[in-house]
C-alpha positions, 0 to 999 in steps of 0.5 A: 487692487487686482493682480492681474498682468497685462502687457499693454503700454498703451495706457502711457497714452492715456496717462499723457493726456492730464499730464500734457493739458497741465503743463500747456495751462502752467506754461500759458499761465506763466507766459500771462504773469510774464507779460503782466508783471515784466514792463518790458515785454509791452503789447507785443508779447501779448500774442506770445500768451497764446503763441508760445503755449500752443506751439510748444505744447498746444501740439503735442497735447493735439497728438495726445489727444488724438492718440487717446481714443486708439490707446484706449481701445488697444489697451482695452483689448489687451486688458479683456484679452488678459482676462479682465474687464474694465468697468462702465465708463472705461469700456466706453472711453475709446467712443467718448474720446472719438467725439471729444477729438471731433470737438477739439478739431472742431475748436481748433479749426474755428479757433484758428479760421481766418488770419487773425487768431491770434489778436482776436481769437473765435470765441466759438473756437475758444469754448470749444477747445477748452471744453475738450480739453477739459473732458479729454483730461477727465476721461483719460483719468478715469480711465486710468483710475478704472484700470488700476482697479482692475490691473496691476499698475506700478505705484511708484518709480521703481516698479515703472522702470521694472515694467518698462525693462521687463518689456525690453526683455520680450 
């Protein structure tokens, strides 16, 4: 592990990316289990399995992921500019990110074309979110992963909240 400071935050971004994609999969999951096992919730909660989930999470995921490839760039600088340099595919993170917005706004756009999306969603639509989704998440944590080899990161709650009131100070 490197000791190399940088002050950027923008890799909080990045580091948002998994964590809001894993709690829009548990909350569409959950709302599954509840439609299928609570009797009561019948065929009209059916649409509350997509409706829910993507209203509650669906867009602040959006706006993580659309954050994510300018977040990468600007703490990139703030890494390089601190002296270090970040491997291979983290330094080329911001330009993957950029097309998998594209995908995703793509997907969205397909997914919710016409005024029906919700009881017969696009297939196209979607694939093609899901596929983004999954490469955004992938690419944020490699990201991350990458940049703790080669910046100092906090390892645990303490050290966060240290970093976080050492930028109050400034």
């Amino acid at each position: 592990m490197s000791e190399l400071r940088v002050r950027s935050r923008w890799w909080y971004w990045v580091a948002a990316v998994p964590l809001v994609a894993a709690f829009w999969v548990v909350t569409a999951l959950w709302m599954v289990v509840v439609v299928a096992v609570v009797p009561e919730a019948g065929a009209s909660a059916t649409t509350a399995v997509v409706s829910i989930p993507a209203v509650a999470l669906g867009v602040p995921a959006l706006v993580a992921y659309l954050v994510m490839p300018l977040a990468v760039h600007m703490d990139g600088r703030a890494v390089r500019a601190a002296g270090g340099q970040l491997p291979g595919l983290a330094d080329d993170t911001a330009k993957f990110g950029a097309v998998v917005d594209l995908v995703l706004v793509a997907g969205v756009y397909r997914f919710f074309e016409g005024g029906n999306a919700i009881r017969e969603p696009d297939a196209v639509g979607t694939l093609l979110v899901a596929a983004a989704v999954v490469a955004g998440a992938w690419l944020a944590v490699q990201y991350v992963r990458a940049r703790r080899e080669v910046v100092a990161m906090p390892s645990g709650f303490r050290e966060w909240r240290a970093e976080l009131r050492e930028g109050e100070r400034v």
